[in-house]
N, C-alpha and C positions, 0 to 999 in steps of 0.2 A: 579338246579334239572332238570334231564332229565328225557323221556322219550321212550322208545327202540317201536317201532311198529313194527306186524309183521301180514302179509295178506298172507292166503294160502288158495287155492281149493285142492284140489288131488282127483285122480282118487278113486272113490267109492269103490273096491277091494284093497286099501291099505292105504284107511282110519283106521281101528282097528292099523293097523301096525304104523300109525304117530300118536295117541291117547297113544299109549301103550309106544312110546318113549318119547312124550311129559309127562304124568305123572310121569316119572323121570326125565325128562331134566329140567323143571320149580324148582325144588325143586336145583338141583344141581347147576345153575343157580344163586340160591338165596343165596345159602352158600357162594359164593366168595366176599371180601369186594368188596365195589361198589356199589352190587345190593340192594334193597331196596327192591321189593318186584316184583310179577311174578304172573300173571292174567293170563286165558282162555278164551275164548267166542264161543261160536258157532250163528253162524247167525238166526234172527228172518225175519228179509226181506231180498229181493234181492242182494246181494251183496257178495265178498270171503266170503266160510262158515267157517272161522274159522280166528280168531283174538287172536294175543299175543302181552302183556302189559305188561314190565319190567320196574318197576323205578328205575332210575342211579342216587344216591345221587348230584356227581359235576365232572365236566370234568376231575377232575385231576387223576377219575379212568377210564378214555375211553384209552389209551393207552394198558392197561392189558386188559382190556374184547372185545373192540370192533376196535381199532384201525389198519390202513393201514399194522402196519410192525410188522407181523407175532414173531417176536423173542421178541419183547413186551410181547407180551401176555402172558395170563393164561397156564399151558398146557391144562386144564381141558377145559378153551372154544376154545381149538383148536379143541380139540377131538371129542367136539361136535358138532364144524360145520362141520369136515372133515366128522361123520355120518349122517348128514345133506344132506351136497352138492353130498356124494355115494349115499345114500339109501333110500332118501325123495324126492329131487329136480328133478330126473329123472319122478316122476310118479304126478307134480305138474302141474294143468294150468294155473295157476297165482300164483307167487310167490314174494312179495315185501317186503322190510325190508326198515323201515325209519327212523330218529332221531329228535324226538322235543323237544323243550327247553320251559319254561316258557317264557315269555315278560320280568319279569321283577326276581328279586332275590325270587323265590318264593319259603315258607321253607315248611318241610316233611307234609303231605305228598302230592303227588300230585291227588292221589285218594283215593276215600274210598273205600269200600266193595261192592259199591249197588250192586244188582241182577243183574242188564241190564242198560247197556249203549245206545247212540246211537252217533258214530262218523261221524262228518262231515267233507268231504274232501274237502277242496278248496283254490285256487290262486289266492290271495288279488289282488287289483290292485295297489294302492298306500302305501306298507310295513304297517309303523308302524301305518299313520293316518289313512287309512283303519282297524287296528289292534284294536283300539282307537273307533272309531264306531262302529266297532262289539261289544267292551264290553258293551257299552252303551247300547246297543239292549239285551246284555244276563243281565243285573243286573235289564232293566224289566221286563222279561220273567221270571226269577225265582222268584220274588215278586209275580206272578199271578198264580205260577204254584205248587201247593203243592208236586206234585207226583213226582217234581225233585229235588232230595239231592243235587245237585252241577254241577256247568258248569267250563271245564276249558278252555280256549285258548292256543294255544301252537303255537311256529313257526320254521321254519327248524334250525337246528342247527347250529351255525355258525362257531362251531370248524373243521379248515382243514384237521385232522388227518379224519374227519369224511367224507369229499366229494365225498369219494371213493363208498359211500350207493349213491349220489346221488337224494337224500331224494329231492321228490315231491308230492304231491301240498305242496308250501310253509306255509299255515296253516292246523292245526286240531284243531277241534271242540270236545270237549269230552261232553257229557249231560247222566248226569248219574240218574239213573230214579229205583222210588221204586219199580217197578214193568214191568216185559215183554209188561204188554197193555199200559201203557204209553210210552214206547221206542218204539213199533211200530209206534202210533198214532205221534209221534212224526218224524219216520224217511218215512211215509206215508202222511206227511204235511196236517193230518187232525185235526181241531181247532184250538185253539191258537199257535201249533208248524207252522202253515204256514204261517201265520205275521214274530214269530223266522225267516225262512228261507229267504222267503222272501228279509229281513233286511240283510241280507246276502248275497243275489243273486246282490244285488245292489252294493255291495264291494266285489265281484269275477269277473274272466275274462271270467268263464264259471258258468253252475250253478253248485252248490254245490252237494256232493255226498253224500247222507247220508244213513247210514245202522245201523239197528237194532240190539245187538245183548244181548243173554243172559251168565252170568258167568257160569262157567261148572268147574273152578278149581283157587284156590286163595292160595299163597304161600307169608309169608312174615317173614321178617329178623325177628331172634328169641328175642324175650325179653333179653334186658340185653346185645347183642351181641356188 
């Protein structure tokens, strides 16, 4: 199971214009085998205002949806990056696209529905046993935390057709939260989320990046499909 990330700012006059193509782009997206399902977020704290979440069933569809050589692909997700890289990308201040994978064979789904997330950015020091101490630190943080539905870890991808993204910090932290005020409180490291971080900042090379943010649009493979 993968994970598609995507972090964008844009310019505040051509915000309505990447909302208005995103509300069909996610859906169309999700119709292609491969994709699993297709998320929104708009930011609650500091951080890129707007976050997109596709889950990618298994590598064997990265070739057609997102891989290096062009003639692979979909036509449909050419189309929509070539309106992408024309008529979005020009009017972006931050724009990142990255690929995370489970740690381990992990099966559907990779997230639930919650309201707001809050995703943490960071670069382990030591891979996998660094990987290995952070869980230990999230399985007891969700024992004491009622307000948070699920934690996932995830780390960069290690398929080569994928290199070409470049995908950095080598982990994400997903913490996905019933509600807006605990996702802040959480990516604001006030109560028991600053112990969470904390535990974290000890297994990165820098400190961790975390951002709040709320769903604004959820898209998933059809029943039955």
């Amino acid at each position: 199971m993968l994970l598609l990330d995507v972090q964008v700012d844009i310019d505040p006059a051509k915000e309505d214009i990447l909302n208005e193509w995103y509300y069909a782009h996610v859906p169309r997206l999700v119709s292609l085998p491969g994709y699993e399902s297709g998320r929104r977020y708009a930011s609650l704290t500091p951080g890129p205002r707007y976050l997109a979440l596709y889950e990618i069933r298994d590598e064997s569809y990265l070739p057609s949806l997102l891989g290096d050589d062009p003639s692979l692909r979909q036509p449909l997700t050419l189309s929509e990056w070539s309106r992408w890289e024309k008529d979005l990308v020009p009017h972006m201040s931050h724009c990142r696209t990255n690929l995370y994978q489970a740690p381990n064979d992990l099966s559907l789904p990779l997230l639930r529905s919650a309201p707001a997330i809050v995703t943490v950015r960071m670069d382990c020091r030591d891979g996998p046993a660094a990987l290995a101490a952070i869980g230990a630190a999230l399985n007891a943080f969700v024992s004491t935390e009622l307000d948070v539905l699920g934690v996932r870890l995830l780390q960069a991808a290690s398929d080569p057709a994928m290199a070409w993204l470049g995908t950095t910090p080598n982990a994400l932290l997903i913490v996905e939260c019933a509600g807006s005020r605990s996702a802040r409180e959480i990516a604001l490291r006030t109560g028991p989320a600053a112990d969470l971080l904390d535990a974290l900042a000890a297994q990165a090379t820098a400190r961790p990046q975390a951002v709040a943010y709320e769903r604004i649009a959820d898209h998933r493979l059809p029943a039955g499909r």
